[in-house]
MIZAZA-720479 format. One record per residue (C-alpha): y, x, z; residue in one letter. Coordinates in steps of 0.25 Angstrom, whole numbers, always signed. Layout:
R north  east    up residu
R     Y     X     Z      a
...
END
This chain:
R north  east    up residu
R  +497  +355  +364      x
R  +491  +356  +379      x
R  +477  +352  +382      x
R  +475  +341  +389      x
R  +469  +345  +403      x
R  +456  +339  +405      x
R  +456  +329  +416      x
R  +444  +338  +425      x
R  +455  +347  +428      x
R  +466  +337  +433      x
R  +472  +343  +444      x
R  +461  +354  +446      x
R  +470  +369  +451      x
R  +456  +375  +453      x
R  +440  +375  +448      x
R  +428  +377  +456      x
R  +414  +379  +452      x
R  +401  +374  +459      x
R  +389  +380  +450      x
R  +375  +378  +452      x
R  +361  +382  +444      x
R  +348  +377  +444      x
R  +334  +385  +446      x
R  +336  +390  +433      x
R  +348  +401  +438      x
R  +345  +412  +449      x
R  +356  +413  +460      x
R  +361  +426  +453      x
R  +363  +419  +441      x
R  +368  +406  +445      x
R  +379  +415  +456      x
R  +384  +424  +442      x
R  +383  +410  +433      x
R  +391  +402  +444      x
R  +403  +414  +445      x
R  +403  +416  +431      x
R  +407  +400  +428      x
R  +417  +401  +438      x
R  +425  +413  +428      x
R  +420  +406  +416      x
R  +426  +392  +422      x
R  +438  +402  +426      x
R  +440  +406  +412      x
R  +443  +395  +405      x
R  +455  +388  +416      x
R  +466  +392  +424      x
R  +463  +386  +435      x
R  +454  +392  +448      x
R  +439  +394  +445      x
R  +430  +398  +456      x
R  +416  +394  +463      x
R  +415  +382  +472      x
R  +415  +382  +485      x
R  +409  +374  +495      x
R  +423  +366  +499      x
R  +423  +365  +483      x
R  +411  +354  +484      x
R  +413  +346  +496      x
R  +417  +334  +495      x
R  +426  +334  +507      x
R  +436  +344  +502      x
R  +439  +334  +491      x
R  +455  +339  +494      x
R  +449  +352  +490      x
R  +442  +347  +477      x
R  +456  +339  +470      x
R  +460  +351  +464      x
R  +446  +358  +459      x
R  +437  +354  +448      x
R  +422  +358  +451      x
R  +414  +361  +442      x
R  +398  +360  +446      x
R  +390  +368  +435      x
R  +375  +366  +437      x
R  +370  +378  +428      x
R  +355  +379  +421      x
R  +350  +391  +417      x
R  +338  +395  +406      x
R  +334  +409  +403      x
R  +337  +412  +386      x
R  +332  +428  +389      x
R  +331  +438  +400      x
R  +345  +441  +407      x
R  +351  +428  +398      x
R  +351  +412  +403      x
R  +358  +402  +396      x
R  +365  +392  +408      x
R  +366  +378  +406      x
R  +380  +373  +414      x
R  +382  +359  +417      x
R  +398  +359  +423      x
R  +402  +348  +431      x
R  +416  +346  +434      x
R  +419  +339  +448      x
R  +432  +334  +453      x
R  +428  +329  +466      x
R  +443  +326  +472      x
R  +447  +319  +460      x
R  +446  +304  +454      x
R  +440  +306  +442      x
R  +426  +301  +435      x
R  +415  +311  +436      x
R  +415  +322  +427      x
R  +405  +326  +416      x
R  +397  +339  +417      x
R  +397  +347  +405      x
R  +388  +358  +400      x
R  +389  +370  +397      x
R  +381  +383  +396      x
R  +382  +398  +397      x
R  +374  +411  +395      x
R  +369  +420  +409      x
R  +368  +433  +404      x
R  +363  +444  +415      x
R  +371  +456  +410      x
R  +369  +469  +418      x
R  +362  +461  +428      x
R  +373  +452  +430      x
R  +373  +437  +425      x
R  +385  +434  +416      x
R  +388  +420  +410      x
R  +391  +420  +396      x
R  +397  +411  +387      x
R  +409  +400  +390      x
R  +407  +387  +397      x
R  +411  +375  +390      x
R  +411  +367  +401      x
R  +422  +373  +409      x
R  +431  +374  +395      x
R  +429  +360  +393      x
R  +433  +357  +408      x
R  +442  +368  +411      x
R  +448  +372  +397      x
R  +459  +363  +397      x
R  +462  +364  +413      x
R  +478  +372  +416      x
R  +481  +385  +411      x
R  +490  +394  +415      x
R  +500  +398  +405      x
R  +496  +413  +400      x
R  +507  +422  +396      x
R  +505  +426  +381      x
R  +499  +439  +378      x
R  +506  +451  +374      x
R  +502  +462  +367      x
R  +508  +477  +370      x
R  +507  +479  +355      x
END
C-alpha cells in the first residue's frame, strides 16, 4: 500500500534550507554543519535539496516560494570531548506561499565529528525523515546482480 504524502510537501517540486547557529558553533563549523544537512535532507527525498538563497526568504518572491518547502534550522552546539560536539537542531518547516496553518518545528540532533581536520556530521536527522520521508520518489529500477 502507498504512503500517504504528508500534507508539508503538497505541491513542493524542490527544498531549501536556511541554517542558522548560535555562539556556541564557530563559522567553520556552522559553514560544514549547514552543507552537510543540505546532503543529509538530500538523502532521504527525491526532490531538489540545496541551501537557501536570498530570493528563497523574501517575502515578495512569494511566486518563487509556492513550490518550495523551507526548512529554518536553528542549530546549538555543546562540546562532549575535544574534536567531538553534540548539535541540538530545531527544523522548522515554512511554506510561505501556501495557505496553511503554521507548522511545528521539530527537534532533532546530530554529532559534529572533526575528522582529519574537517567537521563531519554524524548520525541521521529525524526531523527531515519525519517531514521529507513520505515526499515523491522516483521509481528505482530493481537491482541486478552480474552473478
Amino acid at each position: 500500500m502507498a504512503e500517504t504524502p504528508s500534507p508539508v510537501l503538497a505541491g513542493v517540486e524542490r527544498v531549501v534550507i536556511a541554517c542558522d547557529a548560535d555562539a556556541s558553533l564557530t563559522e567553520a563549523e556552522k559553514q560544514a554543519l549547514c552543507e552537510q544537512l543540505v546532503k543529509k535532507a538530500g538523502a532521504v527525498t527525491d526532490l531538489p535539496v540545496a541551501s537557501a538563497i536570498a530570493s528563497d526568504l523574501d517575502p515578495t518572491e512569494l511566486s518563487r516560494q509556492a513550490s518550495q518547502l523551507l526548512l529554518k534550522i536553528q542549530a546549538s552546539g555543546s562540546t562532549v570531548e575535544q574534536g567531538r560536539k553534540q548539535i541540538a537542531l530545531t527544523v522548522t518547516p515554512v511554506r510561505a506561499a501556501v495557505n496553511i496553518a503554521p507548522l511545528p518545528a521539530v527537534k532533532s540532533s546530530v554529532t559534529l565529528v572533526k575528522v582529519q581536520g574537517e567537521w563531519i556530521a554524524q548520525g541521521p536527522v529525524k526531523a527531515f525523515n519525519q517531514l521529507l520521508g513520505s515526499g515523491p520518489r522516483k521509481p528505482r529500477a530493481p537491482f541486478h546482480s552480474d552473478r
